[in-house]
C-alpha positions in Angstrom: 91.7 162.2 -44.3 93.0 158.8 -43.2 91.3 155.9 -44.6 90.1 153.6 -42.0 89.4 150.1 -43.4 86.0 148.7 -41.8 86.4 145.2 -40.0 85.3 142.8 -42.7 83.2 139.3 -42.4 85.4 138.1 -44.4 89.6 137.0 -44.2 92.1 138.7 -46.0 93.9 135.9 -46.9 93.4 134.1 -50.5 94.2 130.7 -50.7 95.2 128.2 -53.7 95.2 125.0 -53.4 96.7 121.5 -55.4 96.8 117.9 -54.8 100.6 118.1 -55.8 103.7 119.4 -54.0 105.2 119.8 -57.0 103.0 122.1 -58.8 102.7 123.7 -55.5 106.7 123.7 -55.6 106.7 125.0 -59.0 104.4 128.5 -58.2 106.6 129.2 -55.1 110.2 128.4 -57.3 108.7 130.1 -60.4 106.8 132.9 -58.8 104.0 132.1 -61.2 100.6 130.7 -61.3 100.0 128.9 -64.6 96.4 129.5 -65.6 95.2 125.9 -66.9 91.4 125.0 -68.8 88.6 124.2 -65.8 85.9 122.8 -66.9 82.8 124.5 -65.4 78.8 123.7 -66.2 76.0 125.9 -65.3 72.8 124.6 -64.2 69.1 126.2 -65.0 65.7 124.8 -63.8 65.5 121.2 -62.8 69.6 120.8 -63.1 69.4 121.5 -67.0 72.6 122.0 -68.3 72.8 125.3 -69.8 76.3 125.7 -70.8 79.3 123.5 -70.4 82.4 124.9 -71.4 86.1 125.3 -70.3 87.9 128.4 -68.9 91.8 129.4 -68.5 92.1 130.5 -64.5 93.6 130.0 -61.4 91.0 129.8 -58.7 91.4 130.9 -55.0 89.0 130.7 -52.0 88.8 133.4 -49.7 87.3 131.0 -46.4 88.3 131.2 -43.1 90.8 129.2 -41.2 88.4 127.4 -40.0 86.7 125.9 -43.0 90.2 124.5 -44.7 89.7 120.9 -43.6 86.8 120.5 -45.5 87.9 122.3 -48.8 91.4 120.9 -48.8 89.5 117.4 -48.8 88.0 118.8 -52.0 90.6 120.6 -53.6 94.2 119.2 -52.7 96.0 119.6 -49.1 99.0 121.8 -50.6 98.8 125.9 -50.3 100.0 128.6 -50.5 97.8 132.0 -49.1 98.2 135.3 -50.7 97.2 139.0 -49.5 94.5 140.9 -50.8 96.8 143.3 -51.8 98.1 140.6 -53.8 95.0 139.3 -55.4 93.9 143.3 -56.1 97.3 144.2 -57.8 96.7 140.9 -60.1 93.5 142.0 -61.2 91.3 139.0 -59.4 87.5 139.0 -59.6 85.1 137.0 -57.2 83.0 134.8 -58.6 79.3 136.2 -59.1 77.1 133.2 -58.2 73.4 132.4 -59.8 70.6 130.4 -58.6 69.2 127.7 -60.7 65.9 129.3 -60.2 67.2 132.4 -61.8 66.8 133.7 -65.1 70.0 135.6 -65.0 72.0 133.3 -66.2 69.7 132.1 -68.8 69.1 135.7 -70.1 72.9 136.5 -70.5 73.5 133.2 -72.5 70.3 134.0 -75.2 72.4 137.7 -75.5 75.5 135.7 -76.0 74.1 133.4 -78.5 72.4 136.1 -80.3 75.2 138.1 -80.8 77.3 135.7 -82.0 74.7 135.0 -84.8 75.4 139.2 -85.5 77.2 140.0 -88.6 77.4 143.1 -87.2 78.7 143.0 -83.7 82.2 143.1 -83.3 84.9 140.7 -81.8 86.0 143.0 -79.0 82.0 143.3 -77.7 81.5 139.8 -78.3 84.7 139.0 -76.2 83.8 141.7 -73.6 80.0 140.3 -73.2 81.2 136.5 -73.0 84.4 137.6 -70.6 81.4 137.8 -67.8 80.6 134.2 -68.9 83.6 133.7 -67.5 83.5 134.7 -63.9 79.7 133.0 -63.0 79.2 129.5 -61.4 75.7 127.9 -60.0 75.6 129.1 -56.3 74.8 125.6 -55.7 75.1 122.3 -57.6 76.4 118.9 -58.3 80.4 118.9 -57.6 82.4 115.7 -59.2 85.6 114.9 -57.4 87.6 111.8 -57.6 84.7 110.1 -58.9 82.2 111.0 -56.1 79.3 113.3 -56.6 77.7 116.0 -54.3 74.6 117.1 -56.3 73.2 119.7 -53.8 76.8 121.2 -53.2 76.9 124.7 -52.3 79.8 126.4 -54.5 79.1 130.1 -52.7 80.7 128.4 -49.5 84.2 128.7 -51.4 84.1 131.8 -52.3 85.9 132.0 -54.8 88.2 134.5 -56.7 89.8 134.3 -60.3 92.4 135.1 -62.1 91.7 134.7 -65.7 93.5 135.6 -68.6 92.2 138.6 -70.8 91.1 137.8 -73.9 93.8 139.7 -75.7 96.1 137.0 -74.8 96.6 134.2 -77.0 94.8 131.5 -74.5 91.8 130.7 -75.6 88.9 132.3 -73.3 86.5 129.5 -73.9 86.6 126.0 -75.0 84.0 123.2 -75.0 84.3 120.6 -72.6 85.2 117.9 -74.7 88.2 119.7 -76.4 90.0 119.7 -72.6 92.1 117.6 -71.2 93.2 118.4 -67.5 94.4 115.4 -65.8 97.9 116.1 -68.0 
């Protein structure tokens, strides 16, 4: 039986974006993307910070055409677009976005913290739970670029995909904040 792939809502084109040719450059010379720390903050109830934290990745957006003014205003006017054959074969995830008003989030942090504090848990389940950690961002939320601030910015427009290191590696999964320095 042939498979027949259904017409999506969605394009199948993944873009990556930078504000510098020369990192942009460097991916297409290198045939690499160099995972580098983002720093990400969730958001509960009344914009309380819940976690703030940095991750290893390489984001992508999977918008349409049409939408790329706005992004690339956001996010750097350099690309390069990639298949979704690509992105499958590398092992990309979209991003599962939560609502402030959720208690998802908020529930799988308590589990995180609590079994950290377990002398019994092991490192590989504490590394699998907090991998998910890795791949969740507020569905909407206050977005700091180049010193101006969108607090009711809606993230879930981007939709984004990551790549992001496994935990075997020897990058770090997660870092605080404060312990990254990104504008190098």
């Amino acid at each position: 039986m042939d498979h027949i792939m259904s017409k999506s809502l969605y394009p199948k084109t993944f873009f990556h974006f930078t504000n510098d040719i020369e990192k942009l450059e460097s991916i297409i010379t290198c045939k690499f993307f160099r995972p580098s720390y983002a720093r990400e903050t969730i958001y509960g109830k009344n914009q309380q910070k819940i976690r703030y934290f940095g991750i290893p990745m390489v984001s992508f957006c999977n918008i349409r055409l049409s939408l790329l003014s706005e992004h690339t205003q956001k996010y750097g006017s350099y690309g390069i677009g990639l298949t979704y054959d690509w992105i499958t074969r590398n092992n990309l995830n979209p991003v599962f976005y939560v609502s402030e008003h959720s208690n998802v989030f908020p529930q799988l942090d308590e589990q995180i913290r609590n079994i950290k504090d377990d002398s019994v848990i092991t490192k590989e389940s504490y590394n699998s739970l907090s991998n998910i950690l890795r791949y969740i961002k507020n569905h909407t939320g206050p977005l700091i670029r180049d010193e101006q601030q969108d607090n009711n910015y809606c993230f879930a427009d981007e939709m984004e995909w990551r790549y992001v290191p496994k935990s075997s590696t020897n990058i770090i999964p997660i870092v605080l904040q404060k312990n990254i320095d990104t504008k190098k």
